[in-house]
C-alpha positions as CSV (number, residue, x, y, z in Angstrom):
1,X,-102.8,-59.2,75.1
2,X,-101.8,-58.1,71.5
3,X,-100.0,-54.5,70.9
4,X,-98.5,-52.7,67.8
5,X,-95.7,-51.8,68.2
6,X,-93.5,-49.4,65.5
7,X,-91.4,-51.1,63.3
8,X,-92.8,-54.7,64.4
9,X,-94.3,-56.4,61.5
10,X,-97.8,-58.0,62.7
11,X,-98.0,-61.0,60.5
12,X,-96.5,-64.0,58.7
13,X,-97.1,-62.8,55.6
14,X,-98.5,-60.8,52.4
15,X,-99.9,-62.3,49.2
16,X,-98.0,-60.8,46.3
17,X,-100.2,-60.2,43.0
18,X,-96.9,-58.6,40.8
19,X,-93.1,-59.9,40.7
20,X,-90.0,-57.6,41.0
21,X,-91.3,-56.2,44.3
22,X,-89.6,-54.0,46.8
23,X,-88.0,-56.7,49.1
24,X,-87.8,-54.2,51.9
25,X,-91.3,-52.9,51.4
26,X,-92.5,-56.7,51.3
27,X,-90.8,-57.2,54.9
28,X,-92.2,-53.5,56.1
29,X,-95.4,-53.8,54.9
30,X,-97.2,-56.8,56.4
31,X,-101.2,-57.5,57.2
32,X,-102.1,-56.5,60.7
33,X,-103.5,-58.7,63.0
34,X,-105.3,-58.7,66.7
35,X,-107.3,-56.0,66.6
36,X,-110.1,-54.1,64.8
37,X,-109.0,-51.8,62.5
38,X,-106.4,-54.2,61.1
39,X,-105.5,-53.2,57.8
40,X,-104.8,-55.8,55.1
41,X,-102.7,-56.0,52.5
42,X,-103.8,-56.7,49.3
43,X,-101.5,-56.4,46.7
44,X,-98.0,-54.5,46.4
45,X,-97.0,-54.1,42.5
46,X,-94.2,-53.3,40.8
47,X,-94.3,-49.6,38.9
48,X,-90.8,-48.6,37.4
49,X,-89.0,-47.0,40.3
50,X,-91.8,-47.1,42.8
51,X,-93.7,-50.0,44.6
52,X,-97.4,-49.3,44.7
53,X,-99.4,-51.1,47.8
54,X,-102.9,-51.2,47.8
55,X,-104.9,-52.3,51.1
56,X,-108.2,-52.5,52.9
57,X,-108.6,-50.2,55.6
58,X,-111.4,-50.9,58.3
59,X,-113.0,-47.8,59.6
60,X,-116.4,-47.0,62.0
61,X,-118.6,-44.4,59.7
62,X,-120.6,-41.8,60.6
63,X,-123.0,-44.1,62.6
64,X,-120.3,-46.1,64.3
65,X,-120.8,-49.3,61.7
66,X,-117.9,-51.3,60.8
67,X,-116.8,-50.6,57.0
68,X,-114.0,-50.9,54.8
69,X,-112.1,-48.8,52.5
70,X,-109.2,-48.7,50.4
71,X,-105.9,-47.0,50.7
72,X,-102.4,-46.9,48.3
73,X,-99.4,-46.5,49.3
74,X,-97.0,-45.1,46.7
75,X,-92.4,-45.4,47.9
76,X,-89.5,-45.3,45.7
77,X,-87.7,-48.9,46.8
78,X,-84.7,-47.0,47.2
79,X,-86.2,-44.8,49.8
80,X,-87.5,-47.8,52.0
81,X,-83.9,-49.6,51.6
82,X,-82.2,-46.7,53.8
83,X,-82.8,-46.7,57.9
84,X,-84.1,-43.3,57.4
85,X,-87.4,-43.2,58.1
86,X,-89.8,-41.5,55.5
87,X,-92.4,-38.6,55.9
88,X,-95.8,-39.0,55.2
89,X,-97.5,-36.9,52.1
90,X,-101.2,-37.8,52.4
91,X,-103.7,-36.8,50.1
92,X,-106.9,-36.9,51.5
93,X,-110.9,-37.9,50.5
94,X,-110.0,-37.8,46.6
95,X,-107.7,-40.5,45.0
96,X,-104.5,-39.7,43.7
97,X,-103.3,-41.3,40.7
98,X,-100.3,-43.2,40.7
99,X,-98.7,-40.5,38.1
100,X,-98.9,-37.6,40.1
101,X,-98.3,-39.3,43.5
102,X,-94.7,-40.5,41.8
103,X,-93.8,-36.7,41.9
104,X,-94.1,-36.4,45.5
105,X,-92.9,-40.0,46.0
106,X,-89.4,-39.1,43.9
107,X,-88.5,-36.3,46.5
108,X,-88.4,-38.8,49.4
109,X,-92.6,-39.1,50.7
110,X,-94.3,-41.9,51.5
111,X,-97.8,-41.1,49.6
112,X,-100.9,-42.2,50.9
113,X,-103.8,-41.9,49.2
114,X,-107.2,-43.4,49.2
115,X,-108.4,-45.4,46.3
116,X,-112.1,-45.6,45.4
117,X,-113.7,-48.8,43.6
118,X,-117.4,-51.0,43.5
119,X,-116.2,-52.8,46.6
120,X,-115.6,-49.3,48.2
121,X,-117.3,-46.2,46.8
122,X,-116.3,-42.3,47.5
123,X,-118.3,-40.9,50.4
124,X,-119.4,-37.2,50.6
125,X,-116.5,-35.6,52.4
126,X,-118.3,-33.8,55.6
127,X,-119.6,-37.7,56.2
128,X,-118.1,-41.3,56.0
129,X,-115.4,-39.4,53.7
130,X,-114.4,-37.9,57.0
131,X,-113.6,-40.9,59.3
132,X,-112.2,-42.9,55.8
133,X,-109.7,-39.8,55.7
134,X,-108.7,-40.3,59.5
135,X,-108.5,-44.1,59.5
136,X,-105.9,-43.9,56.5
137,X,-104.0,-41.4,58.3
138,X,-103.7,-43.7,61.4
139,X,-102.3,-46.1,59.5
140,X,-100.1,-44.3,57.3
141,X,-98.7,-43.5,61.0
142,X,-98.7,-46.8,61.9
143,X,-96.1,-47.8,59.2
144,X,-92.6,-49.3,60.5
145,X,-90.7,-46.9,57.8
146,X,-92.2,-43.8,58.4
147,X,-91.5,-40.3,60.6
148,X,-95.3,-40.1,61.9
149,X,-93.9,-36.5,63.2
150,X,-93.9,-35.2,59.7
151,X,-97.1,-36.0,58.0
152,X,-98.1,-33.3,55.2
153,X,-102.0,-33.3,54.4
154,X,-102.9,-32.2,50.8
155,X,-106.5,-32.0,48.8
156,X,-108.3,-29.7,46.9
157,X,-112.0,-28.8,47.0
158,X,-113.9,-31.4,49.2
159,X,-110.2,-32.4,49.2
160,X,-109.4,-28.8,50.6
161,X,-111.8,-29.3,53.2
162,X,-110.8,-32.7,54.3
163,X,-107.4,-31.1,54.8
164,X,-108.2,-28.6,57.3
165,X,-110.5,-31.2,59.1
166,X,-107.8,-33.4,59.4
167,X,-105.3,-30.8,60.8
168,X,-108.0,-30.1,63.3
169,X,-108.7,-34.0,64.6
170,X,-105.1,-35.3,63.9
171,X,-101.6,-34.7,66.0
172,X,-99.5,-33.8,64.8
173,X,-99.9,-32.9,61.6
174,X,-96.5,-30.4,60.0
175,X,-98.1,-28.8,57.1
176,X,-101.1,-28.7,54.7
177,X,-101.9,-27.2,51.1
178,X,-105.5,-26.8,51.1
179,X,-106.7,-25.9,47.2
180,X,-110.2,-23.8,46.7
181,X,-111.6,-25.6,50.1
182,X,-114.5,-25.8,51.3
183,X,-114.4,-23.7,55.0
184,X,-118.0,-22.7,55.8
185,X,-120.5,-25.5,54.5
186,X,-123.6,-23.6,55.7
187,X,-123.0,-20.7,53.6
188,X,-122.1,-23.1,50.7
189,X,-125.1,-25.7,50.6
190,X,-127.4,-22.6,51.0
191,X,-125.5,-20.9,48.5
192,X,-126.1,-24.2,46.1
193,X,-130.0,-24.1,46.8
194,X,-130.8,-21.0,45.9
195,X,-129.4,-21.4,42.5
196,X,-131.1,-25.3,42.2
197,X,-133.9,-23.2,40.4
198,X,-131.9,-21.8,38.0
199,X,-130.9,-25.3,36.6
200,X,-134.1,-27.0,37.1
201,X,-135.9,-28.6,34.0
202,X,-132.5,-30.0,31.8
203,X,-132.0,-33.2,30.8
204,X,-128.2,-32.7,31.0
205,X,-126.5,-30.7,33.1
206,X,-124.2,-29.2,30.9
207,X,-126.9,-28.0,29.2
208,X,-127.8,-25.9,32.5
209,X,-127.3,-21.7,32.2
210,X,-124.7,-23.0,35.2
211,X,-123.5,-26.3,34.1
212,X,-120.7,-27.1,36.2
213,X,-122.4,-26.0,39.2
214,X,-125.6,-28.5,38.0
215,X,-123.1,-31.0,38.0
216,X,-122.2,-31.1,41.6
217,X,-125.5,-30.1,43.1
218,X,-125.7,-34.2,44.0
219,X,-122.9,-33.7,46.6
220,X,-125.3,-31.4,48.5
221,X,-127.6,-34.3,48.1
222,X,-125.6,-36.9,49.1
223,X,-124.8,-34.8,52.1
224,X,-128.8,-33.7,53.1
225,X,-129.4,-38.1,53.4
226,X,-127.3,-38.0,56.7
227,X,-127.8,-34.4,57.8
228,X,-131.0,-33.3,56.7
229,X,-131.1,-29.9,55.0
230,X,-132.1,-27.2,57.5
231,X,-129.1,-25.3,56.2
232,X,-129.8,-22.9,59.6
233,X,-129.0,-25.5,61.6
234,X,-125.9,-25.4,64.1
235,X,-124.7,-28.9,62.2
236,X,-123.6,-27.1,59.4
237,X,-121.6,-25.1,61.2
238,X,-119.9,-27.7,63.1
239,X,-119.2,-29.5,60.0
240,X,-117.3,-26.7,58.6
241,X,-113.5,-25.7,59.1
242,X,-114.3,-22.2,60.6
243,X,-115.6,-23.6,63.4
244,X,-111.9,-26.0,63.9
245,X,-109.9,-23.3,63.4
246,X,-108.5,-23.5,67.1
247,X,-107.4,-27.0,66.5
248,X,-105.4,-26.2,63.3
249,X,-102.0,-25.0,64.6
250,X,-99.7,-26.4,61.8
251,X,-98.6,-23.9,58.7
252,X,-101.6,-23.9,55.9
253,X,-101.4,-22.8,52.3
254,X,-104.7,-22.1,51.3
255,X,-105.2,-21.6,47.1
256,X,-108.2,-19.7,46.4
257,X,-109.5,-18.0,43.3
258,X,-112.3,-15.3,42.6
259,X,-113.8,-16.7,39.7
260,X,-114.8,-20.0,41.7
261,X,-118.3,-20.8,41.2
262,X,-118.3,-23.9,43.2
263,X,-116.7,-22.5,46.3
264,X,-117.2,-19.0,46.5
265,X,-114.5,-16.7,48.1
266,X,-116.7,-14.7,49.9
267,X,-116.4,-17.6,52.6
268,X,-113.0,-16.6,53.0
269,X,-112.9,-12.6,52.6
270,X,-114.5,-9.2,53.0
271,X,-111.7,-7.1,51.1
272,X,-111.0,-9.2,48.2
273,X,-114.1,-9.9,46.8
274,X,-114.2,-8.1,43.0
275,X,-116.9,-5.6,42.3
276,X,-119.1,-7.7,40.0
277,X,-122.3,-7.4,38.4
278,X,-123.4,-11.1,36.8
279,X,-125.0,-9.6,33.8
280,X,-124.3,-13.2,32.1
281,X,-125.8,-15.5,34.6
282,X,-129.5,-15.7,34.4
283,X,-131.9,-13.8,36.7
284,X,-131.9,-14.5,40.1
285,X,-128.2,-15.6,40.7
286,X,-127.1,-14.8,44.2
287,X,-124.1,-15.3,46.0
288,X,-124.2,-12.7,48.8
289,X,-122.4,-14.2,52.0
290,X,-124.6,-12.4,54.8
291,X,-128.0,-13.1,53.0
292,X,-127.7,-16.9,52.5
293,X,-125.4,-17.5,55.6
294,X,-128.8,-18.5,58.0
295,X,-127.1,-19.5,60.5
296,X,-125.5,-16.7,63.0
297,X,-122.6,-18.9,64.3
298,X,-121.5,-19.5,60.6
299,X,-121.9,-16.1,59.3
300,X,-118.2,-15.2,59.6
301,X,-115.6,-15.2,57.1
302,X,-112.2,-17.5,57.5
303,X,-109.9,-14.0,57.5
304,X,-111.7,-12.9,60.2
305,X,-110.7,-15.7,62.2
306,X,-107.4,-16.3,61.8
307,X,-104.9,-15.5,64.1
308,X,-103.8,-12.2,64.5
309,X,-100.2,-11.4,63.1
310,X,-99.6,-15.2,61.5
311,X,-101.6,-14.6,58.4
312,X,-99.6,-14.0,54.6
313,X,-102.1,-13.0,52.2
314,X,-100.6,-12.8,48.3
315,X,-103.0,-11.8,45.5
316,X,-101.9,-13.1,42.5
317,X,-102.5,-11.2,38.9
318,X,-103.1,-13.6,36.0
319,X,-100.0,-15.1,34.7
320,X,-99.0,-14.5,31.1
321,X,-100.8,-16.8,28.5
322,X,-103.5,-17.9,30.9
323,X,-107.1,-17.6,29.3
324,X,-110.5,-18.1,29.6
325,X,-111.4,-21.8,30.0
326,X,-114.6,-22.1,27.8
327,X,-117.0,-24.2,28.5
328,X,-116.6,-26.2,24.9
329,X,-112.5,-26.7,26.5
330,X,-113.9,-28.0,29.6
331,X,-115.8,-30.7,28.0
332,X,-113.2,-31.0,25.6
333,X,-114.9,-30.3,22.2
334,X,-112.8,-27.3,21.7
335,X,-108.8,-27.0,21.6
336,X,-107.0,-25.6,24.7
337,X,-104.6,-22.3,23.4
338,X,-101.4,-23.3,22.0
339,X,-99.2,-21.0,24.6
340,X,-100.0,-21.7,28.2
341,X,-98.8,-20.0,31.5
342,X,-95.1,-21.2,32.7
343,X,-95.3,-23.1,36.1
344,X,-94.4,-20.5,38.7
345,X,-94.0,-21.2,42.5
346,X,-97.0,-20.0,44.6
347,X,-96.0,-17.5,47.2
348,X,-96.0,-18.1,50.6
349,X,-94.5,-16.6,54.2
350,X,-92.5,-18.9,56.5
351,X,-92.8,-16.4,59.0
352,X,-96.6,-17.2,59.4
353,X,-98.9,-20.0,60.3
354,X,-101.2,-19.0,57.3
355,X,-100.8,-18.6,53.6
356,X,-103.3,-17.7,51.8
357,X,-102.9,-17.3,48.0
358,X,-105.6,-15.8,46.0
359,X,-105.6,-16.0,42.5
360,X,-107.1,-12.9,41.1
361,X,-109.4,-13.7,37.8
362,X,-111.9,-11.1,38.3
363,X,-115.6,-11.9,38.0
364,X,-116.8,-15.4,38.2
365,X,-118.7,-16.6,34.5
366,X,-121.4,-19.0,34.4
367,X,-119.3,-21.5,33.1
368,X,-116.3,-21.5,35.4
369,X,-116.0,-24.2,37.8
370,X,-113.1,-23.8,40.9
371,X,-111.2,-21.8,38.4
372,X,-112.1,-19.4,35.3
373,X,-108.6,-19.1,33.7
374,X,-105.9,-21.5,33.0
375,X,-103.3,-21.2,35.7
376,X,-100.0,-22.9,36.0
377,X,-99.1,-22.7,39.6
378,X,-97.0,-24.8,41.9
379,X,-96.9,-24.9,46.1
380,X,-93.9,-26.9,45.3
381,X,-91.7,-25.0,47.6
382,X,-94.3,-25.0,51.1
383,X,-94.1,-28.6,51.2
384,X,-90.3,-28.8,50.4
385,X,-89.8,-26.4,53.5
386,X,-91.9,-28.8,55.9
387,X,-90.2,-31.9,54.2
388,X,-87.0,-32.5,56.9
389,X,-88.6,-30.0,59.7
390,X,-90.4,-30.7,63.1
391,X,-93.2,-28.7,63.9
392,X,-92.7,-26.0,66.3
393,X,-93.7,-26.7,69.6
394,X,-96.6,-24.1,69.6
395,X,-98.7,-27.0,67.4
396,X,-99.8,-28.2,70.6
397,X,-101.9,-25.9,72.5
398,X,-104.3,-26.2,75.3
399,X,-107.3,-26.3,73.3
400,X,-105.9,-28.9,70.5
401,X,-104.5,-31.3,74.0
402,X,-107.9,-31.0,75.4
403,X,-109.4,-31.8,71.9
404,X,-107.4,-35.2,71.1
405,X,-107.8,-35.9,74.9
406,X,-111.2,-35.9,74.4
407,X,-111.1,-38.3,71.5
408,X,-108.8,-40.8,73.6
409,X,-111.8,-40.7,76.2
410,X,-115.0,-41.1,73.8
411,X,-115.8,-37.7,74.9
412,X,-115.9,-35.7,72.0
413,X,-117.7,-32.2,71.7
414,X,-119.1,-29.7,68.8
415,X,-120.2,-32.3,67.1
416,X,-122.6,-32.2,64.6
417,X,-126.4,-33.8,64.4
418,X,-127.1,-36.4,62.1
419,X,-130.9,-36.2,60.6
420,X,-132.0,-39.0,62.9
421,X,-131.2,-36.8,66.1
422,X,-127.4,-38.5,67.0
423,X,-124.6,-36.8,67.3
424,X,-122.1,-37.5,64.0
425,X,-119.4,-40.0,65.2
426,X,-116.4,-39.1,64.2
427,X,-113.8,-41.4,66.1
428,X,-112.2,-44.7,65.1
429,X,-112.4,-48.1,66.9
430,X,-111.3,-47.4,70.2
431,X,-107.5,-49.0,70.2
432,X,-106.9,-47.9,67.0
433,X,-107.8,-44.0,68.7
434,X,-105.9,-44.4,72.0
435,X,-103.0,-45.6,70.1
436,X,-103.1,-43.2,67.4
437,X,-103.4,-40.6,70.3
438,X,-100.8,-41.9,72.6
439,X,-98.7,-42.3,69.9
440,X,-98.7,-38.8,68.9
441,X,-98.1,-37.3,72.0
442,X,-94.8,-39.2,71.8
443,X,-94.1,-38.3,68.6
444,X,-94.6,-34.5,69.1
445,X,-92.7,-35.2,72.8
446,X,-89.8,-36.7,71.3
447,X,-89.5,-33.6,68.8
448,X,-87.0,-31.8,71.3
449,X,-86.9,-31.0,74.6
450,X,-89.1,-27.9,74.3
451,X,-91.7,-30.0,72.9
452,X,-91.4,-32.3,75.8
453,X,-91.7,-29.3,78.6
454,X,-94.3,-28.1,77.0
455,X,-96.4,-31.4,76.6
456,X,-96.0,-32.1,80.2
457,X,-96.5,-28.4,81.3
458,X,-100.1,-28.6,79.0
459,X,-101.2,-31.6,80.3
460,X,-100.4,-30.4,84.2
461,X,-102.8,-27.5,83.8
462,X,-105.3,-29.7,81.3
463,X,-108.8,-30.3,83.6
464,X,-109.0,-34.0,81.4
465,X,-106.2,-36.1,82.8
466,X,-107.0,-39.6,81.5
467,X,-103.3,-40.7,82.0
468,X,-103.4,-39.4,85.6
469,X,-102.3,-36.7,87.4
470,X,-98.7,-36.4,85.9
471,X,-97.0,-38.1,82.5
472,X,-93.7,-38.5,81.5
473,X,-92.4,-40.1,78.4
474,X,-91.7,-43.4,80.2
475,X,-95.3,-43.4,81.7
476,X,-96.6,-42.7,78.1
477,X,-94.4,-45.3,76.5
478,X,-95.9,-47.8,79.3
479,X,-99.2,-47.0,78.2
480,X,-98.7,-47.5,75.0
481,X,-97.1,-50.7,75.5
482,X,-99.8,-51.8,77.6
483,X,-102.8,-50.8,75.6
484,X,-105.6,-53.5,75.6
485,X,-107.2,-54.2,72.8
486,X,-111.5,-54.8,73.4
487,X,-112.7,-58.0,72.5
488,X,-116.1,-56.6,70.8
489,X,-116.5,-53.5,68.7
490,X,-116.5,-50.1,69.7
């Protein structure tokens, strides 16, 4: 029998493609071995103050095949050198480039990111995007010189998504920053076909009346291959965040502006929508929430979800010096303003669960994309709060224990359809999931002694009791010591 256990490196050794390495990430960061799901370890490179490791990650997609991906891991030597373990800042479904994950790796993260290549293409976020973003996760939790209790998720647009969705399936999660995010697919797709005729007929997109939105109507497309496209379907609302939002206990930021063309904020409001009426987009536009929301279970707006009295709203007025972004800047044959908005701190609430921080730019133009005017904001001081803190020990409520019970079990609910009738899979290989949820009970457990009481207290009263009737931290600890692995794939 073959277990992982924390801070136990798993195999003789890791081929080394750069010299001047971390030593101590060389020792911490070794391939895997004995089970599916292994990750290996491709390469770890030198980059001025930070190491940079790439590796393969094996995952199950949508369909429950075996695939691989690739993740990087971004640490400051220094950091790894110190017994103190690290939190985890992962940005999920898009890659993070090595410059701007060195920002978050200088204040003391381990980044994790995943990288995209021939070997291992991007996947459209609601599908093997999905269980990519989960497997990297597991593993970033797997690491010897991590705190897996303090993992910060962060992406924006399919990105945005991706980091509620994760909040939802993982534990547990401290904190996300979710930028312009995608929360109710239904209205969204719908929202994208009923313009498709609009920018029918161009050879280039940017030629379209809406060009940036013609240039991301394959993602929809990419998305109808696995899940067909009745857009009134229950799938798309089980795809989307609002349906999850009793799963997401950990404190959100959510960035959103009104000139988005891509991902409209009448998903998220009623009372913050402006007054607008489109006379520059060609006939036909629309954009109406109610109208092209066809399904009734998805016909709800994120505010009107959220739980009552943990909810910060902030509207923010344009900062000085932003302007217009024109579609000539975008493509970059015309000269962004000299004088651009100062960075300024996005403001936020610790006092609630969720932050929400709209950006007010007015209407939306044709040309905009997530954004209409140049902003220069930061959530810089959310994710420094979360850095050094545990959770509270409300994160774990009936509902999310019964959730990641359920994934422990291969039992999983709400789940949407794929086009060929099957329900989406949306789990791991099995050990990597038992662990990954055994694991995180402990982690949460071991948080304090209310966390403990409470975990205990949950699972008592829980009708799934897959660890038997009672648990304590020894009997979990057992378990996860004693955790087969199968000899054949999930």
């Amino acid at each position: 029998m073959v277990v992982i256990r924390k801070g136990i490196a798993l195999s003789i050794c890791c081929v080394l493609l750069h010299c001047g390495c971390c030593v101590a990430l060389q020792e911490s960061l070794r391939d895997e071995i004995g089970f599916e799901g292994a990750v290996t370890v491709l390469s770890i490179e030198k980059d001025g103050a930070c190491n940079v490791a790439l590796v393969r990650i094996p995952y199950l997609d949508i369909y429950g095949k075996a695939q691989e991906g690739r993740a990087r891991l971004i640490i400051e030597c220094d950091r790894i050198r110190t017994e103190k373990t690290l939190p985890v800042f992962c940005h999920v479904h898009y890659e993070m480039s090595v410059d701007s994950a060195r920002k978050w790796a200088k204040r003391g993260w381990a980044v994790f990111t995943a990288v995209y290549n021939e070997d291992a293409p991007i996947a459209v976020s609601p599908g093997d995007g999905n269980n990519l973003a989960r497997a990297i996760i597991q593993w970033a939790r797997r690491c010897s010189f991590v705190d897996a209790a303090r993992l910060h998720l962060d992406g924006g647009s399919q990105g945005g998504y991706m980091a509620l969705a994760m909040s939802a399936a993982m534990f547990p999660v401290t904190s996300a920053t979710a930028d312009v995010p995608v929360v109710n697919w239904a209205y969204n797709f719908n929202y994208f076909e009923k313009n498709r005729p609009l920018m029918a007929g161009f050879e280039h997109t940017f030629e379209s009346p809406l060009p940036v939105m013609a240039s991301v109507l394959p993602l929809a497309d990419m998305a109808y291959e696995h899940f067909g496209n009745n857009l009134a379907d229950d799938t798309w609302y089980y795809i989307s965040p609002i349906s999850k939002i009793q799963y997401i206990n950990n404190p959100v930021l959510v960035t959103v502006s009104t000139g988005d063309i891509l991902v409209p904020m009448e998903q998220f409001s009623h009372k913050h929508i402006p007054d607008c009426t489109f006379e520059e987009f060609p006939e036909g536009y629309q954009r109406d929430f109610d109208t092209l929301t066809l399904n009734e279970k998805a016909r709800v707006r994120l505010e009107d979800l959220l739980p009552e009295g943990q909810v910060f709203t902030h509207v923010q007025p344009l900062q000085n010096n932003s302007y217009i972004i024109t579609l000539d800047m975008r493509l970059g044959t015309e000269k962004h303003p000299p004088l651009k908005p100062e960075l300024s701190d996005r403001t936020w609430s610790p006092e609630h669960q969720w932050n929400l921080y709209y950006l007010d730019e007015g209407c939306v133009l044709p040309f905009s994309d997530h954004f209409t005017y140049a902003w220069n904001t930061s959530p810089d001081t959310f994710v420094a709060h979360y850095q050094d803190m545990f959770p509270s020990p409300e994160i774990l409520t009936d509902q999310k224990l019964l959730h990641i019970l359920k994934r422990y079990e291969n039992s999983m609910s709400e789940l949407p359809l794929l086009k060929n009738g099957n329900p989406v899979n949306r789990r791991n290989f099995d050990y990597v999931e038992r662990h990954d949820v055994i694991s995180g009970l402990l982690d949460y457990a071991t948080m304090g002694k209310p966390h403990e009481t409470r975990l205990l207290t949950l699972y008592a009263d829980c009708p799934r009791k897959p660890f038997g009737t009672d648990i304590t931290l020894e009997s979990l600890r057992e378990m996860l010591n004693n955790l087969q692995i199968p000899t054949h794939a999930s």
